[in-house]
Backbone as a printed PyTorch tensor [residue, N CA C, xyz], in Angstrom:
tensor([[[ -2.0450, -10.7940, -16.7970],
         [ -1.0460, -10.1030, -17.5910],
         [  0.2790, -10.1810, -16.8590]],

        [[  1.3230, -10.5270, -17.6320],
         [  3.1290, -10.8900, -16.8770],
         [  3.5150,  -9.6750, -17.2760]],

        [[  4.2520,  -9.1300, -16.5920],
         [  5.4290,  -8.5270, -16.7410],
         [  6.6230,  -8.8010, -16.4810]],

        [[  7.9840,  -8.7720, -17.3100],
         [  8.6370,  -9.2070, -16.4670],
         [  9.9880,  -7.8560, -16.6230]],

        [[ 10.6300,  -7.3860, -15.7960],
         [ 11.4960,  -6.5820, -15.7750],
         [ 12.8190,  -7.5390, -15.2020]],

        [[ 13.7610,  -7.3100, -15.6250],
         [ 14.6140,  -7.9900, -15.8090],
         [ 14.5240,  -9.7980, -15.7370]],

        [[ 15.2120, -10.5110, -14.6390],
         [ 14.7400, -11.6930, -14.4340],
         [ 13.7290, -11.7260, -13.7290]],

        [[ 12.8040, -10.7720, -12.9320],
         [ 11.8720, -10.8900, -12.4740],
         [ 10.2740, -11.2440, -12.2830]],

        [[  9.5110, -12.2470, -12.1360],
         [  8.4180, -12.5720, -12.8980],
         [  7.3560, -11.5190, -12.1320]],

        [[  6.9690, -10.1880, -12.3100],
         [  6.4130,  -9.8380, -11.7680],
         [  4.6020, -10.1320, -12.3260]],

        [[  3.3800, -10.1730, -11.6890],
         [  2.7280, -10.0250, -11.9630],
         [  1.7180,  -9.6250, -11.6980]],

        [[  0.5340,  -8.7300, -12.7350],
         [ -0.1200,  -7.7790, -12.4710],
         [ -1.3820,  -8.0220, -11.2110]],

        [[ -1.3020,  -7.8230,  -9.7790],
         [ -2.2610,  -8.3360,  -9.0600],
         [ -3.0600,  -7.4310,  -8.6270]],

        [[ -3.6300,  -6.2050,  -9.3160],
         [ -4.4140,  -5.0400,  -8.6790],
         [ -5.6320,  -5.6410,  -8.1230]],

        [[ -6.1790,  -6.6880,  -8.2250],
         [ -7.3910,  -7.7150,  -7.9590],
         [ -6.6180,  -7.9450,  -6.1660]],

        [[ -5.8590,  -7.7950,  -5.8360],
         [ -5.4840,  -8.1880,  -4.3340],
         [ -5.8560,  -7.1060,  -3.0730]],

        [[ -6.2470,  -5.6820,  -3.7290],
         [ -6.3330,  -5.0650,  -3.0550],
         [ -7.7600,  -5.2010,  -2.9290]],

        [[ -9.1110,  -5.6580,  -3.4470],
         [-10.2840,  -6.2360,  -3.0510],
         [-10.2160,  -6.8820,  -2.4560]],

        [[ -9.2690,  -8.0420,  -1.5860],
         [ -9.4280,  -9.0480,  -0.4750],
         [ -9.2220,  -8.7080,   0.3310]],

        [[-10.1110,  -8.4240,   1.2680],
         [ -9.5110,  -8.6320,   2.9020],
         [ -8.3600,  -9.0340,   3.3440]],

        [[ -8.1370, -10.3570,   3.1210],
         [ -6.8870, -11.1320,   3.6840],
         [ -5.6620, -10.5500,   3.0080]],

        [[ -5.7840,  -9.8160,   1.9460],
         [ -4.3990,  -8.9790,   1.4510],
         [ -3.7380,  -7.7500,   2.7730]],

        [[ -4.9090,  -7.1570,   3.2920],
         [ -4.5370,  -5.7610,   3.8290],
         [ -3.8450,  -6.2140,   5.2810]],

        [[ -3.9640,  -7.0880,   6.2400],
         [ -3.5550,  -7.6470,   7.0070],
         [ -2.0140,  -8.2100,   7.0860]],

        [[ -1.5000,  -8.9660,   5.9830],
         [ -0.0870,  -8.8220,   5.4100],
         [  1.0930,  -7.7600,   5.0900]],

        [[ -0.2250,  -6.5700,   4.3030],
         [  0.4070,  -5.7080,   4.0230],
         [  0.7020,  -4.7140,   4.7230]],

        [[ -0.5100,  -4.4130,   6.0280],
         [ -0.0010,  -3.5950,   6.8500],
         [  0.0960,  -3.9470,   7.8420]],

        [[  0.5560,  -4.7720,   8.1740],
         [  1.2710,  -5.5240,   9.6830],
         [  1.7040,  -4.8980,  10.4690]],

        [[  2.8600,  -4.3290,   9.6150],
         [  4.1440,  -3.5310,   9.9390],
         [  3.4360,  -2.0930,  11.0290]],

        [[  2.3150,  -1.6450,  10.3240],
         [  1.6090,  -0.3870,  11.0400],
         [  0.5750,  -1.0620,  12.0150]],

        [[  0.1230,  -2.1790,  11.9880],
         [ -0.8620,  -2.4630,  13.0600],
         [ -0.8120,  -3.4000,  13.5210]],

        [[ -1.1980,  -3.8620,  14.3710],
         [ -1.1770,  -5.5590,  14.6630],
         [ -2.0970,  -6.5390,  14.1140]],

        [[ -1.4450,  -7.4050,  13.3840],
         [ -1.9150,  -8.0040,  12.3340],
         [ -3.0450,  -8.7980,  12.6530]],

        [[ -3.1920,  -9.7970,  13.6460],
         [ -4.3040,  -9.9050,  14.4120],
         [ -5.6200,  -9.5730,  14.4710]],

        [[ -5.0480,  -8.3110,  15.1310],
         [ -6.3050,  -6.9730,  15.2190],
         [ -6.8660,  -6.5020,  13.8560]],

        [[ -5.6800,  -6.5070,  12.6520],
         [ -6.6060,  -6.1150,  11.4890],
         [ -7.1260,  -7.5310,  10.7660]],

        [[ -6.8920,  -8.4420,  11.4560],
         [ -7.7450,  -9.8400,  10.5590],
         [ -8.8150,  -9.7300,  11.2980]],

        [[ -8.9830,  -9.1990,  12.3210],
         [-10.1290,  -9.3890,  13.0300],
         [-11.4870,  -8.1050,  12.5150]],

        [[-10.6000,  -7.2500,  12.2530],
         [-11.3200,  -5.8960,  12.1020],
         [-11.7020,  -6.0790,  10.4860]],

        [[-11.1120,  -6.8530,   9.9830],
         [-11.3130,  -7.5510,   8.3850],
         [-12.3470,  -8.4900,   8.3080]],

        [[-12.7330,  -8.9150,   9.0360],
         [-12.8270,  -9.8960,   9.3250],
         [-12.6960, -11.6240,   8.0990]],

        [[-11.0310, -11.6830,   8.6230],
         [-10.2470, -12.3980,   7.5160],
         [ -9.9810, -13.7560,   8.5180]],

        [[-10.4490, -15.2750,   8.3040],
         [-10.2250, -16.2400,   8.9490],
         [ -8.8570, -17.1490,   8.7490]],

        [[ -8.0980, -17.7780,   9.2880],
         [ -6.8450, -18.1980,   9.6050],
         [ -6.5920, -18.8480,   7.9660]],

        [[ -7.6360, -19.5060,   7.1470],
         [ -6.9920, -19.9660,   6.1940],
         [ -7.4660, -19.1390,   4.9590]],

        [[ -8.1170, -18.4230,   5.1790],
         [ -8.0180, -16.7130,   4.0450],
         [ -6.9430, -16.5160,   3.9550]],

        [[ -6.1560, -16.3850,   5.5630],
         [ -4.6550, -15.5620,   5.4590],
         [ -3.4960, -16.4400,   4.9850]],

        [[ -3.5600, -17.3940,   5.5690],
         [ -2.8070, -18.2800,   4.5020],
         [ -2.7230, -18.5580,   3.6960]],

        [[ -4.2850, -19.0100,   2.9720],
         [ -4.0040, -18.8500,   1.2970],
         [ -3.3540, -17.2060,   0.5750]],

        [[ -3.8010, -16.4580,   1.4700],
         [ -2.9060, -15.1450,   0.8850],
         [ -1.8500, -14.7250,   0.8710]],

        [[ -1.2080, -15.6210,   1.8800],
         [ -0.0410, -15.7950,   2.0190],
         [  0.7140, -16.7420,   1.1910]],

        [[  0.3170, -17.1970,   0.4170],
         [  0.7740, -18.1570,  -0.7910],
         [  1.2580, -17.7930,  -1.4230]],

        [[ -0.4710, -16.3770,  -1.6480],
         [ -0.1950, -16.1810,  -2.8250],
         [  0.5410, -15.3580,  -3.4450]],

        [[  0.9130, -14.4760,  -1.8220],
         [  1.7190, -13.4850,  -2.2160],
         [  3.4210, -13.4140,  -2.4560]],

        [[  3.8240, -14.8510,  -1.5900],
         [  4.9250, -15.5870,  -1.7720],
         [  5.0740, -16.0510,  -2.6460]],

        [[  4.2490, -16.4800,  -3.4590],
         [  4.7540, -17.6360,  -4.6840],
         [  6.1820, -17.0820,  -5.3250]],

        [[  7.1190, -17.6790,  -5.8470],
         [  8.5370, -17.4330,  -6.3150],
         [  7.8610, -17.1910,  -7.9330]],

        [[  7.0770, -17.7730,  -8.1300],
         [  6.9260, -17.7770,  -9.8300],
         [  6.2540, -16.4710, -10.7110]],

        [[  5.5540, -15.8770,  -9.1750],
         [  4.4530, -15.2220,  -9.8250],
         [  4.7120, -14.1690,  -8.6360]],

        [[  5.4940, -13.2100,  -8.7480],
         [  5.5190, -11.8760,  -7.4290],
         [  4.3640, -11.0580,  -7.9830]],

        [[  3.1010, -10.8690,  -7.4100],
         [  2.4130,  -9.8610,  -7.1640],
         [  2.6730,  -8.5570,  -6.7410]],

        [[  2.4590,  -7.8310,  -8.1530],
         [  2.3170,  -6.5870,  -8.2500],
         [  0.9240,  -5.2490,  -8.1140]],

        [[  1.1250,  -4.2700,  -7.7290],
         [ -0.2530,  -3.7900,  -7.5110],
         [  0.6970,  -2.3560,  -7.7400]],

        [[ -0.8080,  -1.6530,  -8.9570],
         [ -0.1490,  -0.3320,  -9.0700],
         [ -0.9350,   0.7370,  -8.7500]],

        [[ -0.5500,   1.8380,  -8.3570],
         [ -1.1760,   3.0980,  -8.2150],
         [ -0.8480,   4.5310,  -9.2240]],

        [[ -1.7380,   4.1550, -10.2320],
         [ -1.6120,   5.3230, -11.0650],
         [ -1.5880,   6.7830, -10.8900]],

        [[ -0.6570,   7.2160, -11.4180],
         [ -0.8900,   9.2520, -11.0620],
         [ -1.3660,   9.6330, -12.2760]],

        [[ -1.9910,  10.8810, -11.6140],
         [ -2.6140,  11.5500, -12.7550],
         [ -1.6620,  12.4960, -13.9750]],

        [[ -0.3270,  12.5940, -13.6150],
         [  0.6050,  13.5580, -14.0970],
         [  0.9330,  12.2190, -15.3470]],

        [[  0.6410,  10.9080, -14.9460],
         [  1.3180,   9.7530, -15.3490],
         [  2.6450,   9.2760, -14.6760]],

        [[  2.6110,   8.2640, -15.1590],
         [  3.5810,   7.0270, -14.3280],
         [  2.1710,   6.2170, -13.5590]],

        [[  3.2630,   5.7670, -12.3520],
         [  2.4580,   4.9490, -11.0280],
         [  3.4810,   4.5450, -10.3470]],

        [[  3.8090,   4.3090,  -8.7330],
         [  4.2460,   3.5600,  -8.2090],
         [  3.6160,   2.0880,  -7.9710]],

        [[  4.5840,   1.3960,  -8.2240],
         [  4.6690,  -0.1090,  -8.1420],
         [  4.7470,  -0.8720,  -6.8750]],

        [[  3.8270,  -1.3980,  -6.3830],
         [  4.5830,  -2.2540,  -4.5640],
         [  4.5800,  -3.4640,  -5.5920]],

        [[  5.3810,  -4.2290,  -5.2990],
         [  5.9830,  -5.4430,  -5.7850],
         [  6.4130,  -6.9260,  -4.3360]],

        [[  5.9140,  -7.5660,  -4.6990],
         [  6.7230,  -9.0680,  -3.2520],
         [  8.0580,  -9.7080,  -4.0570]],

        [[  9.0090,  -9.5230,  -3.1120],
         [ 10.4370,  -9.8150,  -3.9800],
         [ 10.4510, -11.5340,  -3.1070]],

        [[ 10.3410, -11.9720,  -4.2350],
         [ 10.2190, -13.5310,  -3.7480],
         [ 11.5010, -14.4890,  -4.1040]],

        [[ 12.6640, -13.6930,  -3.6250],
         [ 13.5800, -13.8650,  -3.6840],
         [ 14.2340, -14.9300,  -2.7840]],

        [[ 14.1330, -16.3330,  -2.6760],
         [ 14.6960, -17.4090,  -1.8280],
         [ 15.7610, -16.5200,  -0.5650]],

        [[ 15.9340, -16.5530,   0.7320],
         [ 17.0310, -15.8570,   1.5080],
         [ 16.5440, -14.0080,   1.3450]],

        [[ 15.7180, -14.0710,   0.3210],
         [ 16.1100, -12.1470,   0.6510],
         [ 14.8130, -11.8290,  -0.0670]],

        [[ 13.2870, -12.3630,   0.8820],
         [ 12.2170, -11.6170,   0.8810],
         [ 11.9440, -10.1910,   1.2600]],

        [[ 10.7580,  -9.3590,   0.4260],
         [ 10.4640,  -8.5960,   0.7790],
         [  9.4130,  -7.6420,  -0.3050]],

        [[  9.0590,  -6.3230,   0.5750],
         [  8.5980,  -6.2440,  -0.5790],
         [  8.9630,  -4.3600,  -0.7200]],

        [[  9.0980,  -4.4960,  -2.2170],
         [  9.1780,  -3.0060,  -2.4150],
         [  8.4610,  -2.1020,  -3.1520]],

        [[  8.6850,  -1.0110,  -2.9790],
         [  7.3530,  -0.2090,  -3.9550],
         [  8.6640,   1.0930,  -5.1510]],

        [[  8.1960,   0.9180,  -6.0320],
         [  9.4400,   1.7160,  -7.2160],
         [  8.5330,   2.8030,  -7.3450]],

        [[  8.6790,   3.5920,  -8.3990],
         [  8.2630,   5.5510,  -8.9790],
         [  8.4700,   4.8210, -10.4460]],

        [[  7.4420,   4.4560, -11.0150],
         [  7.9850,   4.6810, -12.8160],
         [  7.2450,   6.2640, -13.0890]],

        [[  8.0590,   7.0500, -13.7590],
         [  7.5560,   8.8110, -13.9430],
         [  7.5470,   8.8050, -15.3230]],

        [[  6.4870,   9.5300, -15.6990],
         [  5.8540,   9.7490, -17.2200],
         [  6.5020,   9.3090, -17.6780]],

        [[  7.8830,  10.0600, -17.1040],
         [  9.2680,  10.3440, -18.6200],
         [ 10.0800,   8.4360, -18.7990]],

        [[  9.0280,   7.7410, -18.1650],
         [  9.6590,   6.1520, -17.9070],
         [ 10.8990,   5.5790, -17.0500]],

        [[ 11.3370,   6.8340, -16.1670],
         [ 12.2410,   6.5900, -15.5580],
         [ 11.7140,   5.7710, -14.1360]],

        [[ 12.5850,   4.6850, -14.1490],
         [ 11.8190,   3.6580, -12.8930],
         [ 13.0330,   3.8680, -11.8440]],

        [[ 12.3240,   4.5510, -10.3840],
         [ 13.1710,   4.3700,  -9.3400],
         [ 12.6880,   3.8240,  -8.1440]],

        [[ 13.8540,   3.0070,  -7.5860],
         [ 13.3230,   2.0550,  -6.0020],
         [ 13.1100,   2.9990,  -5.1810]],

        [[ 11.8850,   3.5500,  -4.3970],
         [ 11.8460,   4.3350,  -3.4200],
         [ 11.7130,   3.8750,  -1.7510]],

        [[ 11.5140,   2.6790,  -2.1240],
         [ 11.3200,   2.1110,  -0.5630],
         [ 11.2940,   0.3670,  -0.3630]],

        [[ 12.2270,   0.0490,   0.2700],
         [ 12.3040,  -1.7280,   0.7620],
         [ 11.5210,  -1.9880,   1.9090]],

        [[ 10.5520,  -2.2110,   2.5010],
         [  9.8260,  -2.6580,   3.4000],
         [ 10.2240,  -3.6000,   4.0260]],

        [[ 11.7120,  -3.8470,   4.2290],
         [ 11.9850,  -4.6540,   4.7950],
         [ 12.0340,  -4.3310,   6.5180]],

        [[ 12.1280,  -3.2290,   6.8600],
         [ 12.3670,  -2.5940,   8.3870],
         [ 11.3360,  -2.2220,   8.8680]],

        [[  9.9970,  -2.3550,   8.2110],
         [  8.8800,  -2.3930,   9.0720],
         [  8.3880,  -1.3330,   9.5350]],

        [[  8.9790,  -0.1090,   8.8690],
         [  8.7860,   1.1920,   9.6930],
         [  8.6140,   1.8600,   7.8600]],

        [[  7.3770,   3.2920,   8.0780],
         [  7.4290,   3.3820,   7.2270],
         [  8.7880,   4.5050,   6.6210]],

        [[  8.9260,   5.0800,   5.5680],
         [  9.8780,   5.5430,   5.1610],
         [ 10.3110,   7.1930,   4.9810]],

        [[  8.8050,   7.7280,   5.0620],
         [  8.7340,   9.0200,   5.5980],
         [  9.3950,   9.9470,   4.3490]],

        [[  8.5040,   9.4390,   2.8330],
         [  9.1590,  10.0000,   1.7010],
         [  8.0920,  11.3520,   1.0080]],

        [[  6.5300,  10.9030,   1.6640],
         [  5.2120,  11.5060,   0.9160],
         [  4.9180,  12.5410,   2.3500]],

        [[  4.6750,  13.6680,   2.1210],
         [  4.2130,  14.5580,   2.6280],
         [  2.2200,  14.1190,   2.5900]],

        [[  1.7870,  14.5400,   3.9160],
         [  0.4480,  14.0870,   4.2740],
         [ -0.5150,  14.6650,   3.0370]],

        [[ -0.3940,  15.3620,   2.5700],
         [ -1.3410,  16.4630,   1.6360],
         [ -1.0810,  16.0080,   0.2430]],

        [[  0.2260,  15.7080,   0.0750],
         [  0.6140,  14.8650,  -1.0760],
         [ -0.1760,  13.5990,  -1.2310]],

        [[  0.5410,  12.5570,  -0.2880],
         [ -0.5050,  11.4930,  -0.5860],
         [ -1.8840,  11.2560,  -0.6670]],

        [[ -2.6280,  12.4910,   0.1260],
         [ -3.9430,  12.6110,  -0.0160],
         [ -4.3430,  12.7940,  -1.4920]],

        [[ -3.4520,  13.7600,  -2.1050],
         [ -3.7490,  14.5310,  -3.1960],
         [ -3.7190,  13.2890,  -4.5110]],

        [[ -2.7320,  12.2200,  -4.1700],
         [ -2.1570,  11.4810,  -4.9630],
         [ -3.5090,  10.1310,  -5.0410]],

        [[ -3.9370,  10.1410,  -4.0490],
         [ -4.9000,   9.0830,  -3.7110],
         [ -6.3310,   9.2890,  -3.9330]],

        [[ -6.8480,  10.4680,  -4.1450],
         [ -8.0100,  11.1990,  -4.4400],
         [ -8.3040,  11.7930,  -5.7600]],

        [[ -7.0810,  11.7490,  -6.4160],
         [ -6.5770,  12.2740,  -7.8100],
         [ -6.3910,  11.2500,  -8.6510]],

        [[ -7.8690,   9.8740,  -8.4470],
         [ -7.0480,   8.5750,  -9.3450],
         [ -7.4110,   9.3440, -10.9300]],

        [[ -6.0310,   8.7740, -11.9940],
         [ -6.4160,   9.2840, -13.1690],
         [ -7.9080,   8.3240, -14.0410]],

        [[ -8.3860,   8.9160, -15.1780],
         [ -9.6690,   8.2710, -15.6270],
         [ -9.4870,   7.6380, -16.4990]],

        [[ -8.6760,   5.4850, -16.1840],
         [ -8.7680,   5.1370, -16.9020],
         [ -8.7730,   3.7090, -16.1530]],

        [[ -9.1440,   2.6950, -17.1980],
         [ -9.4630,   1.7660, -16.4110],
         [ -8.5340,   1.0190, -15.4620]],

        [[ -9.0960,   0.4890, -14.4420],
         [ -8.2090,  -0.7430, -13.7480],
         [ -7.7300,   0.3310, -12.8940]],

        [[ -7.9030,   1.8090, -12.3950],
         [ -7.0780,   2.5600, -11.5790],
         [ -8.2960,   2.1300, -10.0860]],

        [[ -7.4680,   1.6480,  -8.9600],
         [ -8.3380,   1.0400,  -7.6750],
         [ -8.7100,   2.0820,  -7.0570]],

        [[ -9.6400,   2.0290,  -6.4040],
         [-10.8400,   2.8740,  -5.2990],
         [ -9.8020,   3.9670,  -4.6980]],

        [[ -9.6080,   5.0950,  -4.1360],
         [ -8.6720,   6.0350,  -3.2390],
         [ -8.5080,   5.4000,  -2.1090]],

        [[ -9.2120,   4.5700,  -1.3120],
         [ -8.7480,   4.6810,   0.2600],
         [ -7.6670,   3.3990,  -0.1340]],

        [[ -7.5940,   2.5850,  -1.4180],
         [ -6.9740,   1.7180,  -1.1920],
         [ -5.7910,   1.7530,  -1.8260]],

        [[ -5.7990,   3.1050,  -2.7680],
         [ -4.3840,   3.7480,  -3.0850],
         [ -3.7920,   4.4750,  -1.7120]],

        [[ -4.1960,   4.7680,  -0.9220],
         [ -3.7400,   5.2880,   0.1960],
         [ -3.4820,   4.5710,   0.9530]],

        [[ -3.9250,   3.4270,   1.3800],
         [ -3.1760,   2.4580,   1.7730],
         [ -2.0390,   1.6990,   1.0470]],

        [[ -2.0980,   2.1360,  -0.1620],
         [ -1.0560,   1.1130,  -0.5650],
         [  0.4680,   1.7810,  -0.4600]],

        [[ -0.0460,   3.3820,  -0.6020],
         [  1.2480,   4.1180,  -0.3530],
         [  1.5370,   4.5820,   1.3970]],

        [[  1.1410,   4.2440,   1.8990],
         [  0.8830,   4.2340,   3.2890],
         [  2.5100,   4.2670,   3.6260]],

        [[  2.9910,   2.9130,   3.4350],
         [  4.6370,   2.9310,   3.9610],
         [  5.5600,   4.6850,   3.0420]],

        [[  4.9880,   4.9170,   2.5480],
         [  5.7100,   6.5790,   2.0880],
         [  5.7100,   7.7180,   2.2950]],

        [[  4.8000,   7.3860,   3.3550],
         [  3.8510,   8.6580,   4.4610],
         [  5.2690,   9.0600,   5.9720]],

        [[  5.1870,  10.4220,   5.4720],
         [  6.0860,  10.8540,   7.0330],
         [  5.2560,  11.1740,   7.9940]],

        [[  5.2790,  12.2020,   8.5390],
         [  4.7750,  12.7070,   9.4450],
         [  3.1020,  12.9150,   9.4930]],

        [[  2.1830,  12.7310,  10.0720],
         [  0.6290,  13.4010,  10.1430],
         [  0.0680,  14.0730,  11.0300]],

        [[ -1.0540,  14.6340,  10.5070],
         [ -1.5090,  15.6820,  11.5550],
         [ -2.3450,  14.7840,  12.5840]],

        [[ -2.4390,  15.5360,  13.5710],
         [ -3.2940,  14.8590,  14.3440],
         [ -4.6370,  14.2110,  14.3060]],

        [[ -5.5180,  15.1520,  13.7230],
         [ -6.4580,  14.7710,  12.9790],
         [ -6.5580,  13.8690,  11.9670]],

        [[ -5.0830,  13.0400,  11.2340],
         [ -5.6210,  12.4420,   9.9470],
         [ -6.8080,  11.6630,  10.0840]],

        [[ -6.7360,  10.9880,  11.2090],
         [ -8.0920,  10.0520,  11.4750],
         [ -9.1290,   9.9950,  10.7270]],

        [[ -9.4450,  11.8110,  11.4410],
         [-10.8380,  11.9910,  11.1640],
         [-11.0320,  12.0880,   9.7300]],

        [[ -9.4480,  13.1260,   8.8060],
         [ -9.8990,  13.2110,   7.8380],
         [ -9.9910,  11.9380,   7.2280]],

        [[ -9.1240,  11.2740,   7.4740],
         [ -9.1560,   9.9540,   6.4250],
         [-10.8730,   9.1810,   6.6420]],

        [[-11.5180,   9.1750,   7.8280],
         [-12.7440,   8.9020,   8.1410],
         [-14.1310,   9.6580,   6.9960]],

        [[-13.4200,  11.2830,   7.0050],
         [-14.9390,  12.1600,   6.3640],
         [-14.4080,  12.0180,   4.4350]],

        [[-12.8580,  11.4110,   4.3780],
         [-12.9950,  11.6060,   2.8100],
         [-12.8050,  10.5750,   2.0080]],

        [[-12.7720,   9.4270,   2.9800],
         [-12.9100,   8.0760,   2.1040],
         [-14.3820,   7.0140,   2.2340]],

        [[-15.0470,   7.6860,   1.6990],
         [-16.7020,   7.2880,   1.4110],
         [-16.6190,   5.9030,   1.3150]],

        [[-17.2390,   4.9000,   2.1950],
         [-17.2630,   3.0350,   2.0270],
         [-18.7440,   3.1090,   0.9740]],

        [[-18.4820,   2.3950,  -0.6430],
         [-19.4040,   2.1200,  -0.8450],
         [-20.4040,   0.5660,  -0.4170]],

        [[-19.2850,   0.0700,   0.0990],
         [-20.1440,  -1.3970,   0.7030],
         [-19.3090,  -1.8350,   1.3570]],

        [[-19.7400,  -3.0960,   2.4250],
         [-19.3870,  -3.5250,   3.6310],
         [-17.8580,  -3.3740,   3.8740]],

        [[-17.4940,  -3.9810,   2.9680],
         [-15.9220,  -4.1200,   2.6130],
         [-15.3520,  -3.4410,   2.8460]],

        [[-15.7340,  -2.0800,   2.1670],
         [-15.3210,  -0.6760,   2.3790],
         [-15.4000,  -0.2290,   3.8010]],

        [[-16.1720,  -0.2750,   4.1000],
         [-16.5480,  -0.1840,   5.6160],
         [-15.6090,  -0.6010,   6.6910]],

        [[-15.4780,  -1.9070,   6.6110],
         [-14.2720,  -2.5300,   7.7250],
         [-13.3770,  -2.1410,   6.9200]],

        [[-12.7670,  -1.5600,   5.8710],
         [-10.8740,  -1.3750,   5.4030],
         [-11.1500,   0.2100,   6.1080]],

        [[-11.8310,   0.8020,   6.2480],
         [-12.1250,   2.3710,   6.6880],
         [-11.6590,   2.1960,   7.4970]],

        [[-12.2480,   1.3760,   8.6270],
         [-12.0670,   1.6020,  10.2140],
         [-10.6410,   0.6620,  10.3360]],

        [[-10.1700,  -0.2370,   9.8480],
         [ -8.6320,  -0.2760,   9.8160],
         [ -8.0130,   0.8660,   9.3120]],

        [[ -8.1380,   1.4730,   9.1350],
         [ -7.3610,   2.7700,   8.0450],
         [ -7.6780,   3.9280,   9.0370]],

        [[ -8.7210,   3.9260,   9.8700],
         [ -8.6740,   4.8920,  10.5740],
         [ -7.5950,   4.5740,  12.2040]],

        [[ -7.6580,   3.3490,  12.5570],
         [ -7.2330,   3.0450,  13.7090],
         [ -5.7220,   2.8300,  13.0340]],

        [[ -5.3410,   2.6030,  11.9490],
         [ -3.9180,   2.6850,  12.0180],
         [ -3.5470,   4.2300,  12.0240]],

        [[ -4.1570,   5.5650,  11.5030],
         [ -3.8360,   6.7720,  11.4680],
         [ -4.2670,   7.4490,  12.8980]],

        [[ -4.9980,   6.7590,  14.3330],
         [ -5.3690,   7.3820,  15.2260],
         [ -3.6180,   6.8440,  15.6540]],

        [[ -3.1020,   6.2520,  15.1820],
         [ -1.3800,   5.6450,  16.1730],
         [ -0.1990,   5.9990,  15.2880]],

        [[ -0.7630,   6.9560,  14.4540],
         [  0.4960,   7.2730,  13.5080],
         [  1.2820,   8.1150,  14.5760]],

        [[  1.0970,   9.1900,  15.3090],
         [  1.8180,   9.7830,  15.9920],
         [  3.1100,   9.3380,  16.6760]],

        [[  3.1880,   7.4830,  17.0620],
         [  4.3130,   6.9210,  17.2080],
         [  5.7440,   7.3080,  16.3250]],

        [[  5.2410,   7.2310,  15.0670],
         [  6.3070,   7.3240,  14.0530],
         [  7.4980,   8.2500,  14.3490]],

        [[  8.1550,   8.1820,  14.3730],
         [  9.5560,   9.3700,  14.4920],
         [  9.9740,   9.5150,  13.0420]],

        [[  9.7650,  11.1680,  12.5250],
         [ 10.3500,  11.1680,  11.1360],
         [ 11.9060,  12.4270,  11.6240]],

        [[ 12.7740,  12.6150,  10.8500],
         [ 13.7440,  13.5620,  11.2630],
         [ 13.3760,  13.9820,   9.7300]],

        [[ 13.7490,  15.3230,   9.4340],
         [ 13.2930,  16.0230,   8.4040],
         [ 13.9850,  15.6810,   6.7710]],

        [[ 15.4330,  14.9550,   7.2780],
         [ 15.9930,  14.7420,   5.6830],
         [ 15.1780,  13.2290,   5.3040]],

        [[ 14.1980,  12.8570,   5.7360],
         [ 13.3180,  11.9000,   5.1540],
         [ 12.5870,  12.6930,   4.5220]],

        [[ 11.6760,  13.7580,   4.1630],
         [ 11.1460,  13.9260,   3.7300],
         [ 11.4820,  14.4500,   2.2110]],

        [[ 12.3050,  13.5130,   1.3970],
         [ 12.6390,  13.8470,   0.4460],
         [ 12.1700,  13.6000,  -0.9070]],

        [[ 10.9210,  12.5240,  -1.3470],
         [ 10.0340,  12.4800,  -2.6070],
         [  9.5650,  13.6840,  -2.9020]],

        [[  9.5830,  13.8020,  -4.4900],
         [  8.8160,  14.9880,  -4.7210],
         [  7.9980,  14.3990,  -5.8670]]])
């Protein structure tokens, strides 16, 4: 399915967050990418073909995370020749679409309060094509400010692996939240509501 919003060819890739070799790209920025191909266990030309695919100019892969209030935020790959990247928008019930974050700086953006995104990620609405929670939580991951010390564990006791897969994205998901404490947020980031 295409979408396209303005000149943009975006298209619908919620099927990317089932690959291994997707999560390694996407969260680089929080872990060492390496370490999560390894902990994926994602081989050198997995990642490259995913890296194709996520570049392609023709076809920017999109992946959405539905709310239950309605809307979804959008992460999008801006496959823009000179000015890659990728960003994630807010479309809200009322259809209003806003850019909330450019991933271009590698750091996340410190917009979702910890309890929020939990709430947002555990709260998928009941309809089809809405993806598993731990992998809506990763996808909003770059919107996350500050965490408790513990997220680890919680993210460990409330994202249930139903199979292998699940299993190794857990324990990446847990070892990127045992190093969240690096992050420096100052408080006028915390401004999504």
């Amino acid at each position: 399915m295409l979408f396209r919003r303005a000149d943009f060819p975006l298209v619908r890739s919620d099927d990317l967050a089932d690959e291994p070799g997707f999560w390694p790209h996407y969260l680089g920025w929080a872990h060492d990418e390496r370490q999560l191909m390894s902990m994926l266990e994602v081989d050198g030309a997995d990642s490259d073909a995913m890296w194709e695919r996520l570049r392609d100019p023709e076809q920017w892969p999109v992946l959405r995370v539905a709310l239950a209030e309605g809307g979804h935020y959008a992460v999008y790959w801006r496959n823009i020749p000179g000015d890659l990247g990728v960003d994630i928008e807010r479309l809200s019930a009322g259809r209003a679409l806003t850019r909330v974050a450019d991933l271009a700086d590698g750091r996340p953006v410190g917009l979702l309060e910890w309890d929020d995104l939990l709430e947002i990620a555990a709260t998928a609405p009941r309809r089809s094509g809405v993806l598993h929670p731990l992998r809506r939580l990763l996808l909003l991951l770059p919107l996350l400010g500050a965490a408790p010390e513990d997220a680890h564990l919680v993210v460990r006791k409330t994202f249930l692996p139903r199979h292998r897969a699940d299993r190794l994205l857990l324990d990446a998901a847990v070892a990127i939240m045992q190093n969240w404490s690096h992050w420096e947020f100052t408080e006028d980031e915390h401004a999504e509501n």
